[in-house]
C-alpha positions as CSV (number, residue, x, y, z in Angstrom):
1,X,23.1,20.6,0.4
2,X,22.6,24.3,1.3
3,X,23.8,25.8,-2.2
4,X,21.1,23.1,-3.6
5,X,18.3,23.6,-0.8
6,X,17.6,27.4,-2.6
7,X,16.4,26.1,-5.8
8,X,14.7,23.2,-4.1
9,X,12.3,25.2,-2.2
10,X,12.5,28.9,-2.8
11,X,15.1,30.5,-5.6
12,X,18.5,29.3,-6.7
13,X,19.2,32.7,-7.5
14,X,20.2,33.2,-4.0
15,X,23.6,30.5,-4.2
16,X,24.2,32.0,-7.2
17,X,24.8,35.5,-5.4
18,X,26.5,33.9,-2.4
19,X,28.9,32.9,-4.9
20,X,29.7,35.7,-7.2
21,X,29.4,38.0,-4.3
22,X,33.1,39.9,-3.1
23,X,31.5,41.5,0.0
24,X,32.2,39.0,3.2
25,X,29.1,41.2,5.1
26,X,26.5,39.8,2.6
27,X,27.8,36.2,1.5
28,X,27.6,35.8,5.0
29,X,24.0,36.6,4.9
30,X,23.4,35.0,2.5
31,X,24.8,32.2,4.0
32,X,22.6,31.6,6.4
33,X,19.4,32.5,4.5
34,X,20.9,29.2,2.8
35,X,21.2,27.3,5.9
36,X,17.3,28.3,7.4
37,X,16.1,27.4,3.5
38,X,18.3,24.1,3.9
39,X,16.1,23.3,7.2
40,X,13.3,24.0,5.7
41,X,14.1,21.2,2.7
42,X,14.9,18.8,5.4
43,X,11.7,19.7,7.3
44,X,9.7,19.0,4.0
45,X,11.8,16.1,3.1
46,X,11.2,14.4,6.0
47,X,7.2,14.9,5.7
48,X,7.3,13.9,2.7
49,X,9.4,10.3,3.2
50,X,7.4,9.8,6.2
51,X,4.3,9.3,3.9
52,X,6.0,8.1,1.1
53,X,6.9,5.2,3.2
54,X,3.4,4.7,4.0
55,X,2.4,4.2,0.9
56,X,5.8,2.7,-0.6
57,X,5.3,-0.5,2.2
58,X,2.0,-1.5,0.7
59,X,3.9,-2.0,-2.5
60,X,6.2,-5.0,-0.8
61,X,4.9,-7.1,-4.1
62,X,5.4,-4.9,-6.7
63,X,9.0,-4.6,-8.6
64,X,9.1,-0.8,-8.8
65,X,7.7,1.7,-5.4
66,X,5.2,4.7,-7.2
67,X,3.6,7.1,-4.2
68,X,2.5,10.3,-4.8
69,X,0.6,13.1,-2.5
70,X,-1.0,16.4,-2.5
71,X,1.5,19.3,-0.7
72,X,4.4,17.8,-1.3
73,X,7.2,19.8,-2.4
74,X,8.3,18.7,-6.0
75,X,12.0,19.9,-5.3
76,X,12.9,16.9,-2.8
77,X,10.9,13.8,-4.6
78,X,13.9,13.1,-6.3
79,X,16.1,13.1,-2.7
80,X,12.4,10.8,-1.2
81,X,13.0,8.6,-4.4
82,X,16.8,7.6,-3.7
83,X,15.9,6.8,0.1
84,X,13.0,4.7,-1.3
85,X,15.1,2.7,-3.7
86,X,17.8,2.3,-1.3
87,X,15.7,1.2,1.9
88,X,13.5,-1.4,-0.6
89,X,16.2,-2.5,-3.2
90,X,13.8,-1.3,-6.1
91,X,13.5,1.6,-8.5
92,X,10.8,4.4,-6.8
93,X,9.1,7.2,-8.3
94,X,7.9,9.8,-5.8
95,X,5.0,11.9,-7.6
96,X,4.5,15.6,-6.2
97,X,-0.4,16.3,-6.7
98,X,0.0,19.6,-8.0
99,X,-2.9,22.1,-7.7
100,X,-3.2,22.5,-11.5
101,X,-3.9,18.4,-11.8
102,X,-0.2,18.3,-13.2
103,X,1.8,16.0,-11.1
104,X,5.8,16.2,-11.4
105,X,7.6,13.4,-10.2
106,X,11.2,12.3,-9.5
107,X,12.2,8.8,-10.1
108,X,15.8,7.0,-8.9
109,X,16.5,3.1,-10.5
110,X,18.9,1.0,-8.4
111,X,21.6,-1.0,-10.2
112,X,21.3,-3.2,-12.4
113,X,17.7,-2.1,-13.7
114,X,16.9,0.7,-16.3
115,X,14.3,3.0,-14.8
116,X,14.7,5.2,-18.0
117,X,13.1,2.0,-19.9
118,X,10.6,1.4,-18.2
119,X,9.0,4.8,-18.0
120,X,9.3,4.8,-22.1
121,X,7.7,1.5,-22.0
122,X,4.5,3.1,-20.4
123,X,5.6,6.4,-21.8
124,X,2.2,7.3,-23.3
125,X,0.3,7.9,-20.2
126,X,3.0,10.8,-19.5
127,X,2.7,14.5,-20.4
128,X,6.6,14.5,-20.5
129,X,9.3,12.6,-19.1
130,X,13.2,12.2,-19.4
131,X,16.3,11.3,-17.7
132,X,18.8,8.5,-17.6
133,X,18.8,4.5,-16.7
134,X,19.0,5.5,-13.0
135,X,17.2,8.5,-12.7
136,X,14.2,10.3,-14.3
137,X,11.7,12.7,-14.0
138,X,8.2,13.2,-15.2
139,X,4.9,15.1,-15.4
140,X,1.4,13.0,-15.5
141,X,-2.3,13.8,-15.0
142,X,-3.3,13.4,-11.6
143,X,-5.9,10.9,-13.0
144,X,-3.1,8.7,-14.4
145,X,-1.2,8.0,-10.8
146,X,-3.0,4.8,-10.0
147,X,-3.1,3.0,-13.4
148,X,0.6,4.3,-13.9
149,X,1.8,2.2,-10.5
150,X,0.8,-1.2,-12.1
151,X,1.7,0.1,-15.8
152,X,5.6,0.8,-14.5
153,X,5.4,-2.5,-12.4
154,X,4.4,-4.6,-15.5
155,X,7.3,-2.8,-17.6
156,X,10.0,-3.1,-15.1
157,X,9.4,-7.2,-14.8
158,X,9.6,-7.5,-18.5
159,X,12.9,-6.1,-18.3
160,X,16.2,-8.0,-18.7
161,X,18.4,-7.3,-15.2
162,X,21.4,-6.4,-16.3
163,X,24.2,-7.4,-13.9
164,X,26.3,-4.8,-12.2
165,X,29.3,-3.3,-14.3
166,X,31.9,-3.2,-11.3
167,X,32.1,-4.5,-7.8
168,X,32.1,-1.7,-5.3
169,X,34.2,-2.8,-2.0
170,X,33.6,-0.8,1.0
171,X,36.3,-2.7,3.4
172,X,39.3,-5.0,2.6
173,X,39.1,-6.9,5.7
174,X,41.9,-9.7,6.9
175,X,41.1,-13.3,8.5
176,X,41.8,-13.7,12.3
């Protein structure tokens, strides 16, 4: 999470250096100007989910979560995204206002359902978009967000589930 936190909200450039670098005096530095930016992602990501869920529990009907909000740091929508999935058993998209009326967002699918699809299906009210079945990202006009919400909803129920390719067991567990 540190070596990531750089790039997420300042410049990667800076884990880059504390791992090249062959002098102990400035990787350790370095080091913890990677642990301060690291609080500061957690600081923003928690701002940021706090909201998100705001919006993400009027959406209790809908088969995929889509929130977005002005200040929000595009570098942890995708981290927001997975929570969101994960706490409401549904695909979110977490969409970063940007100044410019460009919005970036971060999407994460959960299994059995193909995010990636989905966002093609509705694919011309993007700038740009791309990814994978369980996780993509994409730009759209800030005027776009609330038509997109019921657009991606619509797409997502007229897909097939697909079932689960292998069964994940946390804990063998004996009778008594």
């Amino acid at each position: 999470p540190r070596l990531n936190a750089a790039g997420r909200v300042a410049d990667a450039y800076k884990a880059f250096e504390l791992m090249i670098s062959e002098d102990f005096g400035r990787a350790c530095g370095l080091a913890g100007e990677l642990d301060q930016l690291n609080r500061q992602r957690r600081i923003q990501e928690d701002k940021v989910l706090k909201e998100a869920l705001k919006q993400a529990e009027q959406q209790a009907a809908s088969s995929a979560i889509v929130v977005a909000g002005r200040g929000w740091n595009s570098g942890v929508t995708g981290i927001v995204a997975a929570r969101l999935a994960g706490r409401f058993a549904k695909p979110a998209i977490v969409i970063a206002i940007g100044a410019d009326g460009l919005c970036r967002g971060s999407g994460r699918s959960v299994e059995g359902l193909d995010l990636h699809a989905a966002v093609a299906a509705v694919s011309g009210m993007l700038v740009r978009f791309g990814g994978h079945r369980s996780a993509v990202g994409l730009t759209i006009a800030q005027e776009l967000i609330a038509d997109f919400g019921p657009a991606l909803d619509a797409a997502m129920r007229n897909q097939p589930a697909t079932p689960p390719e292998k069964l994940v067991v946390d804990l063998k567990i004996n009778p008594l």
